[in-house]
N, C-alpha and C positions, 0 to 999 in steps of 0.2 A: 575518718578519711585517712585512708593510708597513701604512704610516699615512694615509689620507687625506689630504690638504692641504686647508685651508676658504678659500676664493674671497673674494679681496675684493671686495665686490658694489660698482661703478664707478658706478653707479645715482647713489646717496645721498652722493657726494664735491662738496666747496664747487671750487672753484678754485684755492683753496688746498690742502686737502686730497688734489686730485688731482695736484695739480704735486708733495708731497711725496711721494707714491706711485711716481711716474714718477725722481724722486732717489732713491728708496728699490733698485729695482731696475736704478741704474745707467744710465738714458735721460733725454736733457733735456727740460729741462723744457717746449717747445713744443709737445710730445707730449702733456700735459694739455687744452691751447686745441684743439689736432687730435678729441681722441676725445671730449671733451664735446659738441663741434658735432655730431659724428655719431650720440651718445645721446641730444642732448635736442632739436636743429634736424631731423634726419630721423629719431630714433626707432626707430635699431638699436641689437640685441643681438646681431648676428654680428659677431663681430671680422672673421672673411673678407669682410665687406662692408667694411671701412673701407680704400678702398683707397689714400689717400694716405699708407698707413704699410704699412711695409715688412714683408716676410712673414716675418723672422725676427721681428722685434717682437709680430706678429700670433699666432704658433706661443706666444713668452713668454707672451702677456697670455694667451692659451688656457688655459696649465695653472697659473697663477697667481688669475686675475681673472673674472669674470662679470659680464654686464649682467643684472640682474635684478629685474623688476619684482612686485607683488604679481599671484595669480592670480585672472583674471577669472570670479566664478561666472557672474554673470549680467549683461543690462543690457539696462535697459527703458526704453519711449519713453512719455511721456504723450502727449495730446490736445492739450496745447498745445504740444507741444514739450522739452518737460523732458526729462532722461533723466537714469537714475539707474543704478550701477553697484553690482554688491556684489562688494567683492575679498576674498579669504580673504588673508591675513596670518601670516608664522610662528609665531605661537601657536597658531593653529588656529581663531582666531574670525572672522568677517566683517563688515566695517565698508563703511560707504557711501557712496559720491560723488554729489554731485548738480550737473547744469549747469543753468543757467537763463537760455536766451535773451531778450532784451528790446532789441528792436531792434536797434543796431549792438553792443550789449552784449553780449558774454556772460563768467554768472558762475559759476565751479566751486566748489562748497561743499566742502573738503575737511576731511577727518577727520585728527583729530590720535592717538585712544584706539581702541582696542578697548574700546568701551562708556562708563562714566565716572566717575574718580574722587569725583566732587560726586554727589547726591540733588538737587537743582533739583527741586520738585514737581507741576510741570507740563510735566515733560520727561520722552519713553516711552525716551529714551536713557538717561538716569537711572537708570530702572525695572530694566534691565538688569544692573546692576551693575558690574565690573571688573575686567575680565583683563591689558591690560597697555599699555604703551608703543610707538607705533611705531616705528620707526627710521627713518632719516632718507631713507632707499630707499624708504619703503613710505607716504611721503608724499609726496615728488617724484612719487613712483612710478605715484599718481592725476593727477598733470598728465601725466604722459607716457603712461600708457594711455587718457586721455582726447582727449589732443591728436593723438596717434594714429588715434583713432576717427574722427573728423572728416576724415582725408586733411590737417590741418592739416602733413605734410612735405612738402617740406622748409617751412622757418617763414617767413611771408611777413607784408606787414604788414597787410594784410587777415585776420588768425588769427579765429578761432572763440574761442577762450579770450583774452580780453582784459583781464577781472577775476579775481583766488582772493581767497576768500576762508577762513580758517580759523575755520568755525565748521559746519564738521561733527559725529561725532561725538567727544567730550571737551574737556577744560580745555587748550588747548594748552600754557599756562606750566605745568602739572606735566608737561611735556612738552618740556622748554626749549630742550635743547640739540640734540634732533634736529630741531623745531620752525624753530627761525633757521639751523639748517643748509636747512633745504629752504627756507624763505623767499630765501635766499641766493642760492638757486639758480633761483628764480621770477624773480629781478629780474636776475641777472646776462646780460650779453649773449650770453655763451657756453651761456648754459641758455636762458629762456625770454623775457627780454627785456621781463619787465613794471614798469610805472611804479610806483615807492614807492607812490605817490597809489593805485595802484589793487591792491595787494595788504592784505589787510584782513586783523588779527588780534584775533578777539573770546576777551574772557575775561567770568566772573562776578564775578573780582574777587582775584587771587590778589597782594595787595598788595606783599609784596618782589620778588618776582616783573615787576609792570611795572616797577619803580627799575631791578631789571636790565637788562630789555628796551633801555632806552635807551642802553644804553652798547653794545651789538650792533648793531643794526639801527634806521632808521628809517619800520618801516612804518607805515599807518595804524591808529589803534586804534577798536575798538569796548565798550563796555561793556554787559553786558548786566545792565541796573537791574531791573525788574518791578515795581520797588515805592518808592514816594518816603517811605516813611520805615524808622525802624531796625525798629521789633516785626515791622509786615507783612514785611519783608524778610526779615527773622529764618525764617519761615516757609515762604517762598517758593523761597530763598534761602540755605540753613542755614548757605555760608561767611561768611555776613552776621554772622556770631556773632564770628569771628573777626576781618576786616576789617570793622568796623560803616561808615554810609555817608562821613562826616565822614575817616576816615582813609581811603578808597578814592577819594573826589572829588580830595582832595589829590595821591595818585600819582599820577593821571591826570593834573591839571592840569600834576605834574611830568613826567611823558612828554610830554606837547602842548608844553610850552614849550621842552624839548628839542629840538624838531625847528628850530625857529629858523624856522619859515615861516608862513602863514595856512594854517594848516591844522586842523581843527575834530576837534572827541570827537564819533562816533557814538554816538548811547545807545540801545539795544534796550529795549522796553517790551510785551512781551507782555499783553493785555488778554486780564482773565480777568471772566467776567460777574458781576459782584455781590463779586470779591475785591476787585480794584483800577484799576476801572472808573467810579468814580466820580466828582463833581463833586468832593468832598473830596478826592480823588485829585492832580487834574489842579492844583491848587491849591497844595499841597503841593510835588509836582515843579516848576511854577512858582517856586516860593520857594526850591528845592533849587538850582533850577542857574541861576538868574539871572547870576550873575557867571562861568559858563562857558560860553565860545564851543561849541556844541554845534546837531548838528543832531539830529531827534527821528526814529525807524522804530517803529511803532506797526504791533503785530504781533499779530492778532486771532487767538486760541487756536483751532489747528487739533487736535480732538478724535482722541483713541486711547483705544480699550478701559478702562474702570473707573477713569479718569486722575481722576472726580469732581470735572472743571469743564467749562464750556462756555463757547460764543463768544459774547461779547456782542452783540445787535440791531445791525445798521448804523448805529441813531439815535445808540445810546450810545455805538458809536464816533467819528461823526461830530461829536458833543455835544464829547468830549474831545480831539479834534484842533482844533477849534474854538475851542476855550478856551486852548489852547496856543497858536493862532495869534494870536489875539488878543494875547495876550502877547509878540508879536514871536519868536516859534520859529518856524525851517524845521522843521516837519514832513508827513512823507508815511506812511500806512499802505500796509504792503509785502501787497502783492497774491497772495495763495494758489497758489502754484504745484506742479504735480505731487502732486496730491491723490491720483489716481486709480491711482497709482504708490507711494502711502504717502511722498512726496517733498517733502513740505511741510514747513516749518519746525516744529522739535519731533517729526516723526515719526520719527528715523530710528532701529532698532533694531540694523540688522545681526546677526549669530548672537554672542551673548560667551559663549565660556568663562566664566562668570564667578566667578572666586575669589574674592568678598567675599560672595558668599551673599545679597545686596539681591536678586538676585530670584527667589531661592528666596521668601525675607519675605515679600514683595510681592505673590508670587503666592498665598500663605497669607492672607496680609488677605483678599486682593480677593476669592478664597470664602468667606470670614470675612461679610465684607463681602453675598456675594449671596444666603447664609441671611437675613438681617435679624438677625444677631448683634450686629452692632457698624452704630450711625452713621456713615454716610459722613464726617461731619468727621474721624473718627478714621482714615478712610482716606488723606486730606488731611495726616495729621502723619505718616504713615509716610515 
């Protein structure tokens, strides 16, 4: 009876990791710097293509190792440009990538979850519920079948993927350790060669979590607020229970000061019509982050199915960027991208397995909900 042997997948290895691999089976260690070039600078998966390594080496890495990325279902192009990708993933769910051109820009929104361990209640990613973790292949794994897509190989410095950022779908910090593996590999020169400054990791607020982050990596951070005080956040927000906002400004401030450079906390502010869209609102935030270096994205709620909020009028946004300007904030409202593709911020569902049963609930409310049994607000606290 013979055994299978299970492939170490060469994908999701840091530089360190892969130098240890290549020690592991008795070859030196330059043979790590050789075959990353070749997986993530031209974006092969044949060992017979890599021809500056020798073909007994090639024959080894055959029946030991595989390049393997997640499987592409689909990928679609907006009207403006966007394009969104949905890759199936080893648990069987499909999670989604989204780039977004803007001028010499461009930004790959990538996913950390199948689906997501938080309820955030104006998020359809949420609604979905929770299958699992990705691994650290299968998050690279969306930069390299996206960099791919573009004819971006071999890597040049004119590249199409200039920014990632991780705020796809999930919480990346419950996602840690594969998480700063792939980041690792974003910035390193032998993977993709991107600027600290410009690889972005948002979270809701997983507070020991950032403390950690700082002693791994120094990328850029984003927070995603929604709401300038503790109750509404409570709400919005529900790891807000956990980390209220006083103990989560502080990490952050502890991450930012870490990095030892002028470099600023992005704060995400989804504007929800008549939640937290107010002049009381913007007033409040005001008073929140005065003493933090921070620039403002004011992010006008892009609507999904029975979600039981809407996008505030132009005026009302304009009213509260306004306000905040005045008060000396850089802020800019992030401009609706890949609508017509479900691609916009907040929409992404992908297919989740989902083992936590949120959206089985969810989907019980919301025809709960479209008898006239139950008040919309009660759909809101789901």
């Amino acid at each position: 009876m013979t055994t299978s042997t299970v492939k170490t997948n060469l994908l999701g290895l840091t530089q360190q990791e892969m130098e240890k691999f290549f020690d592991s089976i008795g070859e030196k260690r330059f043979r790590a710097g050789q075959v990353m070039k070749w997986i993530h600078h031209f974006g092969v998966d044949d060992f017979d293509a890599m021809t500056n390594v020798s073909k007994a080496l090639r024959d080894k890495l055959k029946a030991i190792a595989e390049v393997r990325g997640p499987e592409v279902v689909s990928e679609d192009i907006s009207s403006d440009g966007t394009r969104k990708w949905v890759v199936r993933v080893a648990s069987g769910s499909c999670v989604e990538t989204v780039y977004i051109p803007q001028g010499k820009r461009g930004t790959l929104c990538v996913s950390s979850q199948a689906g997501c361990a938080l309820d955030c209640s104006f998020c359809s990613t949420g609604k979905q519920g929770f299958n699992s973790n990705l691994t650290a292949a299968e998050v690279i794994g969306q930069v390299w079948i996206a960099n791919k897509s573009f004819g971006s190989v071999p890597a040049t410095v004119d590249r199409a993927i200039t920014n990632v950022v991780m705020m796809g779908m999930g919480e990346p910090l419950l996602n840690f350790d594969n998480v700063v593996a792939a980041m690792h590999l974003m910035m390193d020169d032998l993977g993709y060669g991107i600027s600290k400054r410009r690889v972005t990791l948002s979270t809701s607020g997983v507070v020991p979590m950032i403390d950690e982050l700082s002693k791994h990596i120094d990328v850029s951070l984003a927070l995603s607020l929604h709401a300038p005080n503790d109750a509404l956040r409570n709400q919005l927000v529900p790891i807000n229970k956990k980390y209220p906002l006083k103990m989560l400004l502080e990490s952050c401030q502890r991450y930012m000061s870490s990095l030892g450079e002028k470099r600023v906390l992005t704060i995400e502010y989804t504007l929800l019509k008549d939640i937290n869209d107010k002049v009381e609102h913007a007033v409040e935030m005001i008073e929140l982050l005065k003493h933090i270096p921070c620039k403002i994205n004011l992010i006008p709620f892009n609507p999904f199915p029975h979600s039981g909020y809407e996008r505030p009028s132009n005026n009302a946004i304009r009213r509260f960027q306004d306000q905040l300007h005045q008060a000396g904030f850089n802020v800019t409202v992030r401009t609706t991208r890949g609508e017509d593709i479900d691609a916009a911020c907040g929409q992404l569902v992908g297919q989740v397995l989902d083992r936590t049963r949120r959206s089985e609930r969810y989907i019980a409310v919301r025809e709960l909900s479209a008898t006239d049994d139950m008040p919309q607000s009660a759909v809101n606290r789901t």
